[in-house]
FISEDREN-367077 format. One record per atom (N, C-alpha, C): residue in one letter; x, y, z. Coordinates in steps of 0.02 Angstrom, whole numbers, plus 32768, in hexadecimal, padded with zeros to 4 digits. Example, Ala and Ser with C-alpha at 12.3 -4.5 7.8 and 13.67 -1.06 7.14 Angstrom:
BEGIN
a82947EE48186 a82677F1F8186 a82947F5B8186 s82827F908162 s82AC7FCB8165 s82858002818A 
END
This chain:
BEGIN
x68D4B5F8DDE4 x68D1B5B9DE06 x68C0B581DDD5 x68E5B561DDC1 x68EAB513DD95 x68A5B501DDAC x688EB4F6DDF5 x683BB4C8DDE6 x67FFB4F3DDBE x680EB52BDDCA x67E1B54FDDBA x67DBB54BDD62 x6809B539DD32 x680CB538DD03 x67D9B506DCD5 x67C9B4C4DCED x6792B4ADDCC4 x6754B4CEDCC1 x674BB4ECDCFD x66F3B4FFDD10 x66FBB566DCF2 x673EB584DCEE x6733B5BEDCC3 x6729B5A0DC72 x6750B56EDC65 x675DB54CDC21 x66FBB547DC0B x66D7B51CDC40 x66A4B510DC2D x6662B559DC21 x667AB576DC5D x664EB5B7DC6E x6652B5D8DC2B x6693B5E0DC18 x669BB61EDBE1 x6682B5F0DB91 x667EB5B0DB8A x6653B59BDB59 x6610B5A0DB48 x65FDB597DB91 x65A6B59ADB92 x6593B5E4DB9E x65C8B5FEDBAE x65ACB656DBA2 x65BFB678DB69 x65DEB658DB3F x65EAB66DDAE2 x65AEB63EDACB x6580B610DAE3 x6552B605DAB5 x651EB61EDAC1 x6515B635DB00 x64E8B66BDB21 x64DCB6A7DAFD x6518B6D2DAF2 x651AB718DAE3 x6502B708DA97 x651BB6DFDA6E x650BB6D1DA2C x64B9B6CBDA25 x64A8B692DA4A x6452B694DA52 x6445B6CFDA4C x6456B6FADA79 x6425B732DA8D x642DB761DA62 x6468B774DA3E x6495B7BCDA02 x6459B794D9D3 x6451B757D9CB x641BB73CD986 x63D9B74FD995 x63CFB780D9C0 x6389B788D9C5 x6373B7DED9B7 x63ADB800D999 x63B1B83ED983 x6377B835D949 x6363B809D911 x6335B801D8DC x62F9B814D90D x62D7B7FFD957 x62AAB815D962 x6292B84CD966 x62C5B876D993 x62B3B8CCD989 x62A9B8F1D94E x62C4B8C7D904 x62BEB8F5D8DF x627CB8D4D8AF x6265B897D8CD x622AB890D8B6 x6208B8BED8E1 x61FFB8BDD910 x61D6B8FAD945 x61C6B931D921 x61F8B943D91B x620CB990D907 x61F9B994D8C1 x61ECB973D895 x61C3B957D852 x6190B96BD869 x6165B940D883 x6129B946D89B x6101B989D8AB x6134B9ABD8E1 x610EB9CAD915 x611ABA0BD8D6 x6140BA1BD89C x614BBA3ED86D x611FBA47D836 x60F3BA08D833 x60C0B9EBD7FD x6092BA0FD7F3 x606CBA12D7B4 x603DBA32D7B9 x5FF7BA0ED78F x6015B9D3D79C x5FD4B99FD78C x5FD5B96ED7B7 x5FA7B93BD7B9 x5FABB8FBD7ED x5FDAB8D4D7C7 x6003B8B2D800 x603BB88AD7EC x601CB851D7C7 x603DB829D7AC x600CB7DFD771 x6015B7B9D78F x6012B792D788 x6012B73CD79E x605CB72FD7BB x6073B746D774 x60BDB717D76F x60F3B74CD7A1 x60DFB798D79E x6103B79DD7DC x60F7B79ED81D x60B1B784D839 x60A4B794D867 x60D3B741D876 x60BBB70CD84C x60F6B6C4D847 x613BB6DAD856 x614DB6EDD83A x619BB70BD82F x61A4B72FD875 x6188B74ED892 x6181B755D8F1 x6175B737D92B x6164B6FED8FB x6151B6DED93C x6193B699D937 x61A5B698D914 x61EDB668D8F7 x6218B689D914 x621CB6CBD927 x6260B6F3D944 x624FB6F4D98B x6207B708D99D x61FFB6F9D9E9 x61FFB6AFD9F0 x61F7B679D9D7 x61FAB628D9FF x6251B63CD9F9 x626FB64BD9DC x62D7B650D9DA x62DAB671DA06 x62BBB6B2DA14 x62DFB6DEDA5F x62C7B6B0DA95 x628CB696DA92 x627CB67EDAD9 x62A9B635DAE6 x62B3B612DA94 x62ECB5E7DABC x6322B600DADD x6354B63BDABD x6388B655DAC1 x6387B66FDB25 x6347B683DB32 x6340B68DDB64 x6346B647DB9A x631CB619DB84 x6311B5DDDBA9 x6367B5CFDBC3 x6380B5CCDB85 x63D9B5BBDB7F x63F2B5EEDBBE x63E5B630DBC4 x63F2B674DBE5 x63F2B655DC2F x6392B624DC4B x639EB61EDC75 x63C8B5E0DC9C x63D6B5C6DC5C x63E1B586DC6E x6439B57DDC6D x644CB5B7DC72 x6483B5CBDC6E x64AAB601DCB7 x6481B620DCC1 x647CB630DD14 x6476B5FADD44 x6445B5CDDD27 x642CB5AFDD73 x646BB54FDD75 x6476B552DD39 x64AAB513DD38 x64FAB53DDD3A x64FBB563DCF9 x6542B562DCE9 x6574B58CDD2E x653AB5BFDD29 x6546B601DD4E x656DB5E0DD9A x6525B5C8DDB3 x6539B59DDDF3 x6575B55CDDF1 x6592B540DDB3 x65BEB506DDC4 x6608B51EDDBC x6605B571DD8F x663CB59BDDA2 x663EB5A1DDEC x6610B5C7DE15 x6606B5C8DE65 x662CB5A7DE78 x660AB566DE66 x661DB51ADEC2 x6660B519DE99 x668BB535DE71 x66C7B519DE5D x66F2B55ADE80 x66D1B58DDE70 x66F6B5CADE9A x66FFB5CADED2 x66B8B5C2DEF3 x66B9B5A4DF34 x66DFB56EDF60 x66F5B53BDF49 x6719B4FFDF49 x675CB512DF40 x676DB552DF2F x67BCB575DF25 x67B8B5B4DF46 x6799B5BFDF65 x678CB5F1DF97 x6792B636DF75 x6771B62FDF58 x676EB672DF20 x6711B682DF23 x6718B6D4DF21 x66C5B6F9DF20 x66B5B6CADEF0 x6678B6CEDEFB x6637B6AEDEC6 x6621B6F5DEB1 x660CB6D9DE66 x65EDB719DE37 x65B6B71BDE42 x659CB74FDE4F x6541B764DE45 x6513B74DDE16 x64E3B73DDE37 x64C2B72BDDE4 x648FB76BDDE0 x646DB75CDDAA x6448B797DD89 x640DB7B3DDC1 x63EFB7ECDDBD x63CFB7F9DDFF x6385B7D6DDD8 x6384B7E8DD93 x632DB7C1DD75 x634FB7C1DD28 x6321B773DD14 x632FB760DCDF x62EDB75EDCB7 x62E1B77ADC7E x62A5B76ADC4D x6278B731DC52 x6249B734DC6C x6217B6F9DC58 x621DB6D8DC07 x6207B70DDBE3 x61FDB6F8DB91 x6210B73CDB64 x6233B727DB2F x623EB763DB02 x61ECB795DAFD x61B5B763DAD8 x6181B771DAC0 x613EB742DAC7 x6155B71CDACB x6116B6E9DAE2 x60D1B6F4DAEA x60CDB733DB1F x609CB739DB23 x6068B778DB16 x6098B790DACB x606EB7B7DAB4 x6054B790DA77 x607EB763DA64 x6034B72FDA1B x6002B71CDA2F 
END
């Protein structure tokens, strides 16, 4: 359906900068996994260096929700408006990557 084409055009942009956010947050687990491997206390500079990757996941997330609750839904009212199903949104979305373990 031709109307439907600006609002997939837009959906599928803001969900390639989405997925990108989030694939960039693979450096955290393997700081984790550093860590939880360690066998001394982490130093300064990486416990720094963790907490620079959790403020990035938790934006990447912020983006996550802010991407359900705008993008997600203006695909909807456009589907909807062409009499086409509306997509589901997520059943629960992350509060914070890490936040609130620093």
């Amino acid at each position: 359906r031709p109307a439907l084409e600006p609002a997939l055009t837009a959906f599928d942009r803001a969900s390639g900068a989405v997925i990108t956010a989030l694939a960039g947050n693979r450096v955290l687990a393997g700081r984790l996994a550093d860590l939880e491997f360690a066998d001394l206390r982490p130093t300064e500079s990486t416990v720094a260096a963790i907490a620079a990757v959790c403020t990035r996941a938790d934006g990447a997330l912020d983006r996550y929700r802010e991407f359900v609750q705008k993008d997600l839904a203006a695909l909807n009212a456009a589907f909807t408006a062409a009499g086409v199903r509306a997509l589901p949104a997520p059943a629960a979305v992350p509060a914070t990557a890490c936040s609130a373990a620093r």
